[in-house]
N, C-alpha and C positions, 0 to 999 in steps of 0.2 A: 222307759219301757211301757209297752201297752198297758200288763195288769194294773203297777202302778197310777193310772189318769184313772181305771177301772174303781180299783179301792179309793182313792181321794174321793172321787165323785161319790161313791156309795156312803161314804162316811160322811162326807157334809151333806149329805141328802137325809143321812140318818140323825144329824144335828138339827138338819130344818127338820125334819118331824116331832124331835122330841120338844123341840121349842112349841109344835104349834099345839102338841099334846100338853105340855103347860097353861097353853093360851086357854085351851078346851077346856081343860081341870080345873082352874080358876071361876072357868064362867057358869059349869055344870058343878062342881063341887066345893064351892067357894069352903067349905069349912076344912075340909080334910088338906084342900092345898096349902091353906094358911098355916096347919098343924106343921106340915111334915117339910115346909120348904126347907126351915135352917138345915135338914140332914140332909139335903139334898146339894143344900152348899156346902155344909164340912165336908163331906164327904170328896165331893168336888176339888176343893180347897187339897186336900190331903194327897189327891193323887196327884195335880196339875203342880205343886210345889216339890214333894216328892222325885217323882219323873223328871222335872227338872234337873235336880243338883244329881241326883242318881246317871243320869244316862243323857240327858239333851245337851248338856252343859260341856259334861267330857267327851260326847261327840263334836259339839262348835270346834272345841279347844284343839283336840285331831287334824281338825281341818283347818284352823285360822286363828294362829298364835295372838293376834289380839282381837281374839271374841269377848276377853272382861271388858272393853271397852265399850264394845256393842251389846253384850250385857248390860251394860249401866244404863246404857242411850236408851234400849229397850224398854228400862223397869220406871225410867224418869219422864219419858218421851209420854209415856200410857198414863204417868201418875198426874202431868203437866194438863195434858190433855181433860183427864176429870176433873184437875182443880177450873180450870176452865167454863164446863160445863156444870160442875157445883158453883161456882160462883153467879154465871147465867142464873143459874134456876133458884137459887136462893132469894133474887131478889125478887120472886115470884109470892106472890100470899098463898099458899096449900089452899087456905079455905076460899079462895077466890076463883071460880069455876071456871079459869077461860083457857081456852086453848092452848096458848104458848104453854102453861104446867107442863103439859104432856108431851107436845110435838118437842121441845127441847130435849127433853133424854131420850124418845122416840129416836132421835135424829144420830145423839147421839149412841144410844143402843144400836141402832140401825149400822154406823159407820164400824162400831166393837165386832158384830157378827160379818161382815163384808172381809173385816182381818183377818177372822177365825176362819175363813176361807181358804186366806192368803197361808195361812199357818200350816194348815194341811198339805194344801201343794208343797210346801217346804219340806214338812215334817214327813211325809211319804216318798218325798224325790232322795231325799236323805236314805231311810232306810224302810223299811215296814214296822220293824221294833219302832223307831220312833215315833211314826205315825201312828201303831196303836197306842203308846204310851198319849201319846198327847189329846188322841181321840176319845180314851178311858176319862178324863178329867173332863177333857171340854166339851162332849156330848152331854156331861150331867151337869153342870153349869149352864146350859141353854134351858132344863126342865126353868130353875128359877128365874131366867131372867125374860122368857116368855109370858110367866107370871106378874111379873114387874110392871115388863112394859102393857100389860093388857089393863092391871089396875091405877099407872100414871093416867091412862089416856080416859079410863072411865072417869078418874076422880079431878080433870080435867073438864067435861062436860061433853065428852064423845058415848054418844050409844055406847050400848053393851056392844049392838052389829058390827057398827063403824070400827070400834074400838078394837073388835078382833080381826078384823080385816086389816087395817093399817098394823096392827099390832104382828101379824102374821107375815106381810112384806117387808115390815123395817127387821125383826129380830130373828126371821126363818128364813125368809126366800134370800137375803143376803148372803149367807153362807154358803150356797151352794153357785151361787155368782158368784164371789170372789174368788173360791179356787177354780172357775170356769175361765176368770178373766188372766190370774195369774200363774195359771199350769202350764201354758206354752211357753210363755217368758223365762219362768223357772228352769225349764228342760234347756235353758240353752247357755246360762252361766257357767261357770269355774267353781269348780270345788271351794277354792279362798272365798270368792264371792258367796258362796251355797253357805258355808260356815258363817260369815260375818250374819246374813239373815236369820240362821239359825237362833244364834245368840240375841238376836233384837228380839226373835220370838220367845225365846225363854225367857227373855226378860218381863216378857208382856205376861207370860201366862206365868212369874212366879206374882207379879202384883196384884192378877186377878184373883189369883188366892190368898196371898199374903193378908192385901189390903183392902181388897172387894169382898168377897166372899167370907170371910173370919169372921172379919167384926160385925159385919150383919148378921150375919147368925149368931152372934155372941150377944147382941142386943136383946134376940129372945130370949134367951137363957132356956134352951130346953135341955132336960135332965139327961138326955145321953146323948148330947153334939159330942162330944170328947169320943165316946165309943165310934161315932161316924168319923170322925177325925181319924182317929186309929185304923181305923177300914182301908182308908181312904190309902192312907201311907204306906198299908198293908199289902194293900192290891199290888201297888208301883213297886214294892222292893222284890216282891214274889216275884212279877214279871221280868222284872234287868236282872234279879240272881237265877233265873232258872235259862239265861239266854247268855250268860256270862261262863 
């Protein structure tokens, strides 16, 4: 449907912004971003797993009897893929100023937000509950990892300029490409088909909370990530029981 392409687009356009208001916040308020990012993950974390097993998970299942499968493929495919790129960048010196630091997570940041894309077009073609459940999580996960990618590519040896420029195409303008490139393709699959993608995507976005999002924030240990946490879970059960 029309409105449908209308919301995706709005929503991952509202992803690439908050990504670049990240980038912005970092570069203008370095201190307050560094405070407040772990709650901006839990929180994150709380609803994108949440939303999940609540409502993403038993819609796959609705429509494509073996969604656990593409569930797994999902949460192991995204986790494959970062060991990958952690092992890349590991054999990187941090304190070694040169380029590759950055441009490798850059790259792969960049490829994450091109999915979250792909994720929307699914998760909107689907229903609009799901698209907002999945939008509520992964619009506040782009605040921190706008951050991310803006302080890899500094503490790599790119300008603060540079670094938010390239920082702004790899982890913002991606998002609202990929569900440009994959919303026509989408509108024209099976139901079974619609489901098995579904499931690949909750797989993705239970890891990026699970095992992305958690433990960094948990390495800072700030005194009320728990309370964000809660929020977060809060949001997602409010929404699937007042639509249920």
């Amino acid at each position: 449907m029309e409105n449908t392409f209308w919301t995706a687009l709005f929503t991952s356009t509202l992803a690439a912004l908050v990504t670049t208001l990240g980038i912005y916040t970092i570069r203008r308020f370095t201190g307050w971003g560094e405070r407040n990012t772990a709650y901006f993950m839990c929180f994150a974390a709380g609803v994108l797993i949440s939303a999940s097993f609540l409502h993403i998970i038993p819609k796959s299942l609705d429509m494509n009897p073996r969604s656990p499968s593409y569930l797994l493929a999902g949460f192991f495919g995204l986790h494959l893929f970062n060991r990958f790129l952690t092992a890349f960048v590991c054999e990187k010196d941090p304190n070694d100023r040169n380029y590759a630091f950055g441009v490798v997570p850059m790259l792969g940041i960049g490829f994450h937000s091109l999915i979250d894309g792909v994720i929307y077009s699914i998760s909107f073609t689907v229903s609009i509950l799901t698209g907002v459940l999945a939008t509520l999580g992964m619009v506040l996960h782009e605040f921190p990892e706008g951050i991310i990618t803006y302080l890899l590519l500094v503490r790599s040896g790119f300008t603060e300029g540079r670094a938010m420029v390239w920082a702004f195409l790899a982890a913002a303008l991606t998002t609202p490409l990929g569900m440009l490139m994959s919303y026509p393709m989408i509108r024209r699959i099976e139901p079974n088909e619609l489901g098995a993608l579904l499931s690949l995507s909750a797989g993705a976005l239970i890891y990026v909370g699970a095992t992305h999002l958690l433990p960094r924030a948990e390495t800072e240990k700030k005194k009320y990530s728990m309370v964000a946490l809660a929020g977060g879970v809060l949001v997602a059960f409010i929404i699937v029981t007042s639509k249920t």
